[in-house]
C-alpha positions in Angstrom: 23.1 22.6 -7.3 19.4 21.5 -8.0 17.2 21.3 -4.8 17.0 17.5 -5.5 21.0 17.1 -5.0 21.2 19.4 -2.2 18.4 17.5 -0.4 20.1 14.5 -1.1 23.3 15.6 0.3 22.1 17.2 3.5 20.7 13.9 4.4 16.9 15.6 3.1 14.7 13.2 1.3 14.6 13.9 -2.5 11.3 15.0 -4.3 11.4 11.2 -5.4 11.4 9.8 -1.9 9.0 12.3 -0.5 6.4 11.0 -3.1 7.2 7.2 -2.5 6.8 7.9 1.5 3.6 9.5 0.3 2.0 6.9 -1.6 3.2 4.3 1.2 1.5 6.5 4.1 -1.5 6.4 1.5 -1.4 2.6 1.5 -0.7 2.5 5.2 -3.5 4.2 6.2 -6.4 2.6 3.7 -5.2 -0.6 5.3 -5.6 0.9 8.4 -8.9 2.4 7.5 -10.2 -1.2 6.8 -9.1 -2.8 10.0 -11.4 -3.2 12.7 -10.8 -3.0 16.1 -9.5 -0.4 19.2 -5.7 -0.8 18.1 -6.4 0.5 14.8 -8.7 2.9 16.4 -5.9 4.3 18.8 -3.7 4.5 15.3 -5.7 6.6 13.5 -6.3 8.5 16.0 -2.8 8.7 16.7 -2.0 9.7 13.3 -5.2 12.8 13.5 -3.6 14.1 16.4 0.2 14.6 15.2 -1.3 15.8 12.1 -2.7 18.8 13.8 0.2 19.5 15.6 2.3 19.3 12.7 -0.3 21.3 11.1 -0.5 23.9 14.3 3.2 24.3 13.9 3.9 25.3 10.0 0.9 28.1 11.0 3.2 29.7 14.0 6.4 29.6 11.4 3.8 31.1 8.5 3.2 33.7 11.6 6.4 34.1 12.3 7.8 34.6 8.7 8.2 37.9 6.3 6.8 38.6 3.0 9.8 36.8 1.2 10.2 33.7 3.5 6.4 32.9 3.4 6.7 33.3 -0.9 9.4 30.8 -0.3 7.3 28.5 1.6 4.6 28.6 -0.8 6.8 27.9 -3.8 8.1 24.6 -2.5 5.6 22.3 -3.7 5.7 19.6 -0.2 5.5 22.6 2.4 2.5 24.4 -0.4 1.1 21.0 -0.5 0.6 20.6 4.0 -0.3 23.9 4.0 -3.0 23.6 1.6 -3.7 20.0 3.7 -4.2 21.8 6.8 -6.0 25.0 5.3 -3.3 27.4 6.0 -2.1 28.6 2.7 -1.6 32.3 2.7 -2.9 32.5 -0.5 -6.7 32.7 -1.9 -7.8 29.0 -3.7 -7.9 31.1 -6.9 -4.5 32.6 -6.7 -3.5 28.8 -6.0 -5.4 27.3 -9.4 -3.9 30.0 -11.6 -0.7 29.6 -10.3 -0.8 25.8 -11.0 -2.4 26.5 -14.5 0.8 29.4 -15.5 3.1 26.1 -13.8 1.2 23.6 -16.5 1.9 26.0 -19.8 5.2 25.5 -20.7 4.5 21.9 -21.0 1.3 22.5 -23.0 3.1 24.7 -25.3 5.7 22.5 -26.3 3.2 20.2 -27.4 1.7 22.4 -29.7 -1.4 24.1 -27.3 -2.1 25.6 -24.6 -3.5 26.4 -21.6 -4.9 30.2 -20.0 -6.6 31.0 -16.5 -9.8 32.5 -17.3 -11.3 32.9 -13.4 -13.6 30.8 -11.0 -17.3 31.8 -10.6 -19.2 29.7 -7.8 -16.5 28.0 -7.2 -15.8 26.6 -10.7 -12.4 27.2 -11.9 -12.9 27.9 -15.7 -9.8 27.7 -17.8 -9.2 27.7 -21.9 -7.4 24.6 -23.6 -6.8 24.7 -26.7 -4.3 21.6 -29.1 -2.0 22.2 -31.6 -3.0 21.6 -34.8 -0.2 22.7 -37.1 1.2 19.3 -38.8 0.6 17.4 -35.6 -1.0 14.1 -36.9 -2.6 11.3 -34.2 0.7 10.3 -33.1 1.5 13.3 -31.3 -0.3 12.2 -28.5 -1.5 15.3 -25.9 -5.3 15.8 -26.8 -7.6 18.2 -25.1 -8.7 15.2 -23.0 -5.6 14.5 -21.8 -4.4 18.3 -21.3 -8.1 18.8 -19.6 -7.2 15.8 -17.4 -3.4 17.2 -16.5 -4.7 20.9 -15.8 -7.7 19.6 -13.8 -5.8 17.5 -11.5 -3.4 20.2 -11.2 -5.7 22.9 -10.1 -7.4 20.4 -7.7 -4.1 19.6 -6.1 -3.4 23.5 -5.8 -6.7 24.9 -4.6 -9.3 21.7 -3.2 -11.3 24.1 -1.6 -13.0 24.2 -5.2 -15.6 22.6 -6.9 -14.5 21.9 -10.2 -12.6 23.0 -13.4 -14.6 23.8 -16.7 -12.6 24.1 -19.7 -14.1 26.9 -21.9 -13.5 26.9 -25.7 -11.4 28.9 -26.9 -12.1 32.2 -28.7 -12.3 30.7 -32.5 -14.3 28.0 -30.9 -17.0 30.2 -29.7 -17.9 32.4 -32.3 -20.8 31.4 -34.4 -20.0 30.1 -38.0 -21.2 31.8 -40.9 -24.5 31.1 -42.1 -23.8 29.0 -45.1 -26.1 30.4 -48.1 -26.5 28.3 -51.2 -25.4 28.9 -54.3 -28.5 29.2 -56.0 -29.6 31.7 -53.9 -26.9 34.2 -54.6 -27.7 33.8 -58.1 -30.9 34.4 -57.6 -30.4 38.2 -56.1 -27.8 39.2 -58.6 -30.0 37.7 -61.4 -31.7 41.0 -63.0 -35.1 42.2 -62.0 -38.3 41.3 -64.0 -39.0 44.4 -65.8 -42.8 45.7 -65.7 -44.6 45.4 -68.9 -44.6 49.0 -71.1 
């Protein structure tokens, strides 16, 4: 039973209805944000405060928890996504943005490319992308722009604490091409030496 139907039938919100109450409480609040006056005020504040409790209380379960239950915390995307939200996440932002990058390959792949974790340095994640190119014609859809795009918001989503993502070319990329030598030239060298008069 997938975690979707098992949520479902415990009376849980599905992944689906998590997001939808997410983008509402998005909404919510930017209309909130744009309201003036103490009521509104008293709202947001409202919201801060159980935010920090709610926040104050997945720390004291992450204290409370072994090895294996906090790995199980941080899979589940919502729980790794508050903890990250209230800067409690067990794990280092790097471990976080290669963790969402290994998450992101299998879908690159299919498409042809694909995606590696190369590090962060000054807080610049740096990963390789490179497309398929074998047969795939423009209708394939899935450039390095839009793979860039995916992976980038992925990693941000995983690991905000960092500055950016730099996609670095890929190995064939970065070496140099050959010098291209004309023709002419080469004949030139293999053409026989003048010979010196007798």
């Amino acid at each position: 039973m997938s975690d979707t139907e098992q949520g479902t039938r415990s009376g849980r919100l599905a992944d689906p209805d998590v997001e939808a109450r997410l983008a509402r409480l998005d909404e919510l609040l930017a209309g909130l944000e744009a309201a003036p006056g103490p009521t509104v005020r008293s709202a947001l504040e409202a919201v801060r405060l159980l935010t920090e409790v709610y926040g104050e209380a997945l720390g004291r379960v992450l204290d409370r928890a072994d090895g294996e239950l906090t790995g199980r915390l941080t899979d589940d995307e919502l729980v790794g996504h508050l903890l990250v939200l209230h800067e409690i996440h067990p794990e280092p932002a790097e471990r976080r943005a290669e963790r969402a990058v290994e998450r992101l390959r299998p879908a690159v792949r299919e498409r042809g490319g694909d995606v590696e974790w190369v590090g962060v340095e000054e807080q610049v994640a740096r990963v390789r992308v490179t497309t398929g190119g074998g047969g795939c014609g423009a209708g394939c859809g899935g450039g390095t722009d839009d793979v860039s795009d995916a992976v980038r918001a992925a990693v941000l989503a995983a690991a905000p604490e960092l500055a950016a993502v730099e996609a670095v070319a890929a190995a064939a990329e970065r070496q140099a091409a050959p010098a291209f030598v004309p023709l002419d030239t080469l004949m030139r060298r293999s053409a026989p030496q003048s010979q010196e008069p007798r």
